[in-house]
N, C-alpha and C positions, 0 to 999 in steps of 0.2 A: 504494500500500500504506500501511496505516497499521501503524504499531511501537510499545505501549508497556512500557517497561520500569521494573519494581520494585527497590525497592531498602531497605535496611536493617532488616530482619528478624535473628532473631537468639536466642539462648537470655536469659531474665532469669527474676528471682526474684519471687513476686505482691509487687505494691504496687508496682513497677517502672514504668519509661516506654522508650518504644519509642517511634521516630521513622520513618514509612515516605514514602520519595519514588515517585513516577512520572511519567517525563518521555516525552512523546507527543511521534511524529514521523512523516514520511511525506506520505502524500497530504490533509492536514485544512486547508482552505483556511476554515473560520471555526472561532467557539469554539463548543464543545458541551458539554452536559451530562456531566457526569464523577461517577467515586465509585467506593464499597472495598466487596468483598465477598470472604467468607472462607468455607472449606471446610474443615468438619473431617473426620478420617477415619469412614467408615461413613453420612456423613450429607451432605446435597445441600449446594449451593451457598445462603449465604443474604446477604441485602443487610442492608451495617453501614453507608453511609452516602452519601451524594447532596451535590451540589451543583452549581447551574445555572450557567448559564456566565458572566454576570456576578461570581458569586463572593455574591449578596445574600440567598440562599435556600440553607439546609441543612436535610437532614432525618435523624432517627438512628434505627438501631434501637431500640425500651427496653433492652435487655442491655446498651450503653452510652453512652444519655444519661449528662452528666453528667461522661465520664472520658474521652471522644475527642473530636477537634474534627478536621475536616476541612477542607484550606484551600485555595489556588489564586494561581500565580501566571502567569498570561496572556501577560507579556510572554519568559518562559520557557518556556509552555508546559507546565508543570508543576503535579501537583497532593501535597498531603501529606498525611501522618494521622498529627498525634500521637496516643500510646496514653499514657494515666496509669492509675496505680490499678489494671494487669494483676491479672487472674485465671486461676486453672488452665482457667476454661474459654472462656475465649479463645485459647485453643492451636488453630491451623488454617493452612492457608495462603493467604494474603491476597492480592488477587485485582484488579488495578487495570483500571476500566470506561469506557469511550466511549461513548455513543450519540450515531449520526451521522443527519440523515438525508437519504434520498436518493431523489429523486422520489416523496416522499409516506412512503416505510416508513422505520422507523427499524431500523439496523442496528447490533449489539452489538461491540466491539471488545475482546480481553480483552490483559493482560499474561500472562507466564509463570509468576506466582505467587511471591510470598517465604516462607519458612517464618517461622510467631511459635512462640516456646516459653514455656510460661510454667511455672515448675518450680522448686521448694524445695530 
């Protein structure tokens, strides 16, 4: 089995910064491709941002280049998202990604989601 779990989500005011953890564990016998994706209410799941598993390749959504930065720490097993520069509409709940793969296909592994608020 693989288990990842989010963590530090939270209510803040725009212009704010917000720190999000997710530390992978379970059945992952190498490193894989990781990253954040968030869900706001009424509307689908969308990718905010990537990074390969050496940690040398990020890619962001345009909604926030510029004010997130995705990072990785391997020998933990762990990946993070700072948020700076929050906006109200960056309120969704955030969403930490695996893709593993396994005899040719690649398979999606998700966390259970942290809530972001972003609010005046």
């Amino acid at each position: 089995q693989v288990q990842l779990v989010e963590s530090g989500g939270g209510l803040v005011q725009p212009g704010g910064s917000l720190r999000l953890s997710c530390a992978a564990s379970g059945s992952i016998f190498s490193i894989w491709p990781m990253g954040w994706y968030r869900q706001a209410p009424g509307k689908q799941r969308e990718l905010v941002t990537t990074i390969n598993a050496g940690g040398e390749r990020t890619n962001y959504a345009d909604s926030v280049k510029g004010r997130f930065t995705i990072s990785r720490d391997n020998a933990k097993n762990t990946v993070h998202l700072q948020m700076n520069s929050l906006k109200p509409e960056d309120t969704a709940v955030y969403y930490c990604n695996i893709k593993i793969n396994k005899f040719g296909s690649v398979y999606d592994y998700w966390g259970q989601g942290t809530q972001v608020t972003v609010s005046s």
